[in-house]
C-alpha positions as CSV (number, residue, x, y, z in Angstrom):
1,X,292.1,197.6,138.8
2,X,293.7,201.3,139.6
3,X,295.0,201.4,143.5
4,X,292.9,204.1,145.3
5,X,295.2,204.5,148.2
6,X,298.7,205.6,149.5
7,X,300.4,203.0,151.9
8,X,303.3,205.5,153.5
9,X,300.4,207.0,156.1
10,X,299.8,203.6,157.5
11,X,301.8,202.5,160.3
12,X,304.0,199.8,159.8
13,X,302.5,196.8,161.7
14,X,299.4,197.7,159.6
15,X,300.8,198.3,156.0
16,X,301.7,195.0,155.3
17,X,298.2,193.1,156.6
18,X,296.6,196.0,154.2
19,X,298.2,194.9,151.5
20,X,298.0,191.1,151.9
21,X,294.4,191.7,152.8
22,X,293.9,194.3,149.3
23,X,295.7,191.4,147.6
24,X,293.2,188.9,148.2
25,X,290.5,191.0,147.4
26,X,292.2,192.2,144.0
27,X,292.3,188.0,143.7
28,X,288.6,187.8,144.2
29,X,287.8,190.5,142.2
30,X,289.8,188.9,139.3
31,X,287.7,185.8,140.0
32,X,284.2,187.5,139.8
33,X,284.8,190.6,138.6
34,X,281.4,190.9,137.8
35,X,280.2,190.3,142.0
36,X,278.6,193.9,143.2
37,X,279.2,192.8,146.5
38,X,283.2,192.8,146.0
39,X,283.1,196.5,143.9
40,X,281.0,197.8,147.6
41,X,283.8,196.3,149.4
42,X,286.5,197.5,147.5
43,X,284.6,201.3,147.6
44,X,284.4,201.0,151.4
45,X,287.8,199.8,152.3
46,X,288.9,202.5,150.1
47,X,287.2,204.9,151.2
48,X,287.9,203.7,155.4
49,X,292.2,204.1,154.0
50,X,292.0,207.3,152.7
51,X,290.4,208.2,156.4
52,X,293.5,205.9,158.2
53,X,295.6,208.7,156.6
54,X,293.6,211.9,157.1
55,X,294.1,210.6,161.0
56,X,297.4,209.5,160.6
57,X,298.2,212.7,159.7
58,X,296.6,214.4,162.9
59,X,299.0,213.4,166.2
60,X,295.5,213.9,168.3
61,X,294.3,210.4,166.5
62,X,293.8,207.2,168.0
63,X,296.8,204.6,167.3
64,X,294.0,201.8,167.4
65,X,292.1,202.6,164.8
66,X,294.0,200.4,162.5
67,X,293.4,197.4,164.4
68,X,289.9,198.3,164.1
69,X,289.8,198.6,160.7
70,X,291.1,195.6,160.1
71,X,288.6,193.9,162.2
72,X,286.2,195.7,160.2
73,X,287.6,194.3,157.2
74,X,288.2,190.8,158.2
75,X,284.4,190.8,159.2
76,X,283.2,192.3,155.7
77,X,285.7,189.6,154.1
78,X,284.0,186.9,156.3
79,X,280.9,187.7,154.6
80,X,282.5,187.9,151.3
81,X,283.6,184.7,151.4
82,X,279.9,183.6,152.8
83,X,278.6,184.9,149.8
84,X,281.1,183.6,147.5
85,X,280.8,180.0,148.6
86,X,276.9,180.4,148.6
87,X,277.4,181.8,145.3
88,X,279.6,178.6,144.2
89,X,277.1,176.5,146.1
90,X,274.7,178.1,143.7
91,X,276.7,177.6,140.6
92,X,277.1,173.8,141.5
93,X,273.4,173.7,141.9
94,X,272.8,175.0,138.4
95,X,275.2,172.6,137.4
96,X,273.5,169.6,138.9
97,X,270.1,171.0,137.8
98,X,271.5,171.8,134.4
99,X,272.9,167.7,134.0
100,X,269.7,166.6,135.4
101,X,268.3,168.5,133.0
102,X,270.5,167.1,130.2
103,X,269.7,163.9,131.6
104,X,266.3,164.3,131.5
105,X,266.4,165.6,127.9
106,X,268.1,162.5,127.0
107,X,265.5,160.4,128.7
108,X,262.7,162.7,126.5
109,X,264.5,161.8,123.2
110,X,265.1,158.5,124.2
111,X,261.2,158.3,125.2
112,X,260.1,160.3,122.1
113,X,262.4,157.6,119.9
114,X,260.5,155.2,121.1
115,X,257.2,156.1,121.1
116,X,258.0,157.0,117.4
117,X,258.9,153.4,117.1
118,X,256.2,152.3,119.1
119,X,254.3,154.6,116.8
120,X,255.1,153.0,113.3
121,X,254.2,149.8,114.3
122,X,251.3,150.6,115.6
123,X,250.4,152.1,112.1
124,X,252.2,149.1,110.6
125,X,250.1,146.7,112.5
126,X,246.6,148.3,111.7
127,X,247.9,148.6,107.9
128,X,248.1,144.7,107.9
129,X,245.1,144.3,110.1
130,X,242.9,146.4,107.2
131,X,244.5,144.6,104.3
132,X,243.8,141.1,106.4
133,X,240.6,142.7,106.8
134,X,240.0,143.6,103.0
135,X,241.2,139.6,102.3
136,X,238.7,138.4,104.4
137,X,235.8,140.5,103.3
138,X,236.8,140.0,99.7
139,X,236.6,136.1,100.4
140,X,233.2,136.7,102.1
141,X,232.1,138.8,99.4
142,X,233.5,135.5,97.0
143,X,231.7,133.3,99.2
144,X,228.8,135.4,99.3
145,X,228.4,134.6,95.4
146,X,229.3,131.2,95.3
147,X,226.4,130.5,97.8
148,X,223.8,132.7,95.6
149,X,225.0,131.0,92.8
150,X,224.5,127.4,94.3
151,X,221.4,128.8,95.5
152,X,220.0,129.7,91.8
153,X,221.3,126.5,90.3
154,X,219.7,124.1,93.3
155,X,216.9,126.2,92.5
156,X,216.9,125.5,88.8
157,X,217.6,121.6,89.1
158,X,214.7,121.5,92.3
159,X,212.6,123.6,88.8
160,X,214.1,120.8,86.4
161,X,213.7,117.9,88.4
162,X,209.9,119.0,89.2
163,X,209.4,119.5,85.7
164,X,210.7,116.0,85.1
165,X,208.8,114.3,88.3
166,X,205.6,115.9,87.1
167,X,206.7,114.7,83.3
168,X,207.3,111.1,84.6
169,X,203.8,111.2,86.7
170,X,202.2,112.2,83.5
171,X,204.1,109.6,81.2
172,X,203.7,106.9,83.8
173,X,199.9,107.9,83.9
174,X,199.9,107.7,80.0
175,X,201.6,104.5,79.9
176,X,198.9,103.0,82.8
177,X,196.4,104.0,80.6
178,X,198.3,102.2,77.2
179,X,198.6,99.2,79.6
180,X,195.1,99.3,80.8
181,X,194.3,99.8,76.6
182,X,196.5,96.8,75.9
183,X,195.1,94.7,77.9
184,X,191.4,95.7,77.5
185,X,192.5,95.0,73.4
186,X,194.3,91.6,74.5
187,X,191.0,90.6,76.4
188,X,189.0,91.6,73.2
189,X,191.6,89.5,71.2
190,X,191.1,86.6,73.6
191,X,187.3,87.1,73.4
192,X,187.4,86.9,69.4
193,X,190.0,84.1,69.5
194,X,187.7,81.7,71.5
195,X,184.6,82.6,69.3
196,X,187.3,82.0,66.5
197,X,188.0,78.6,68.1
198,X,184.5,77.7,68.2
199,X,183.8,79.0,64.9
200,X,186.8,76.3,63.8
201,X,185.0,73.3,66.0
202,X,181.8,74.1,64.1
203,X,183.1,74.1,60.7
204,X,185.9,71.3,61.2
205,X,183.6,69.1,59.4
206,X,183.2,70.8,56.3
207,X,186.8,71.3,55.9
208,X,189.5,74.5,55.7
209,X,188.3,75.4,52.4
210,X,185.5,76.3,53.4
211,X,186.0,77.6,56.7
212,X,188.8,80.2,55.3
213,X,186.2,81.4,52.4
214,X,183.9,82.2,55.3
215,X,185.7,83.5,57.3
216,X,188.6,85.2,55.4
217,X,187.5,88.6,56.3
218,X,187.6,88.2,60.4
219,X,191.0,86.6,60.1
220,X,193.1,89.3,58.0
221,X,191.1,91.6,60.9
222,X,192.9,89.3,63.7
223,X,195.7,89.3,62.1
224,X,196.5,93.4,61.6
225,X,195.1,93.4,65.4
226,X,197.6,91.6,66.2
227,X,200.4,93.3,64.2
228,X,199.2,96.9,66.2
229,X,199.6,95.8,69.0
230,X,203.0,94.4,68.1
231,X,203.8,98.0,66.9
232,X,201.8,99.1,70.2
233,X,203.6,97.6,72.8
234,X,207.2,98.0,71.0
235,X,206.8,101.6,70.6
């Protein structure tokens, strides 16, 4: 930064604090160049020398006015230095908030990560559930069949054995009736072989001769009676 000021109009007791005290600033400036508040400063003080040596320069001026400058000055840099650690207070805020922040982004990804996780096997888990589910109903389904299909063969063998009781009822019927046929022949049998028998006590004088050329026709009857119902009861 150009110097905007002449130091030989200054006394001597306050050259030297001028310059230490234009130093510093120059430092700060260097610091924060871009600080509006330091560029004023630099304006005014430069502005409050050039009028130390318009007065130095009249013999009617005040020899204190230095002093007064420099009180001035030490005030303005007093607030300088306010504002420059409020504006480092600042800067270390933004830091902090800038790591917390970070931080907080890190948590967010780290959150975000897992709920991704979190997420797949959620869709993971219902995948499996469905194809559990799909099992299951297939087996049902499976099931399902089997039963209608034991259903239409009990069905058919209640049909068959029906059929086959009703069957039996009729052949057991048929077979009372062949019995009750039997033995109503058997009786008839019975009946002819006693008037047979008597038959043979009336002729058993006259001798078998006889007796067979009598009754040679009744006999051969008995006797194919007797072979049907042979054949009768066998069948």
């Amino acid at each position: 930064m150009n110097q905007l000021y002449e130091h030989g109009t200054l006394t001597p007791l306050a050259k030297p604090i001028v310059d230490r005290v234009i130093e510093s600033a120059l430092g700060s400036l260097d610091a924060i160049t871009d600080n509006k508040v330091l560029r004023g400063l630099n304006d005014a003080l430069a502005a409050e020398i050039e009028r130390l040596h318009v007065d130095a320069a009249n013999p009617d001026g005040d020899p204190h006015d230095p002093l007064r400058v420099l009180r001035e000055l030490k005030q303005q840099l007093d607030e300088l230095l306010a504002l420059v650690d409020g504006h480092a207070l600042c800067r270390q805020t933004v830091e902090r908030l800038a790591a917390v922040q970070g931080q907080h982004a890190i948590e967010m990804a780290a959150l975000q990560t897992g709920a991704e996780v979190q997420n797949r096997k959620l869709v993971a888990s219902t995948l499996a559930r469905v194809q559990k589910e799909g099992v299951i109903r297939k087996s049902l389904e499976q099931y399902q069949e089997q039963l209608a299909a034991s259903n239409l063969a009990r069905e058919a063998l209640s049909t068959t054995v029906t059929t086959a009781l009703k069957r039996l009822a009729l052949a057991t019927s048929s077979q009372a009736q062949r019995v009750d046929s039997v033995e109503a022949h058997l009786a008839s049998l019975a009946e002819r072989q006693r008037e047979c028998e008597l038959q043979l006590q009336q002729v058993c004088g006259t001798g078998w001769a006889v007796y067979l050329e009598r009754n040679a026709v009744p006999l051969v009857a008995l006797a194919v009676a007797v072979f049907a119902l042979g054949l009768n009861l066998f069948s």
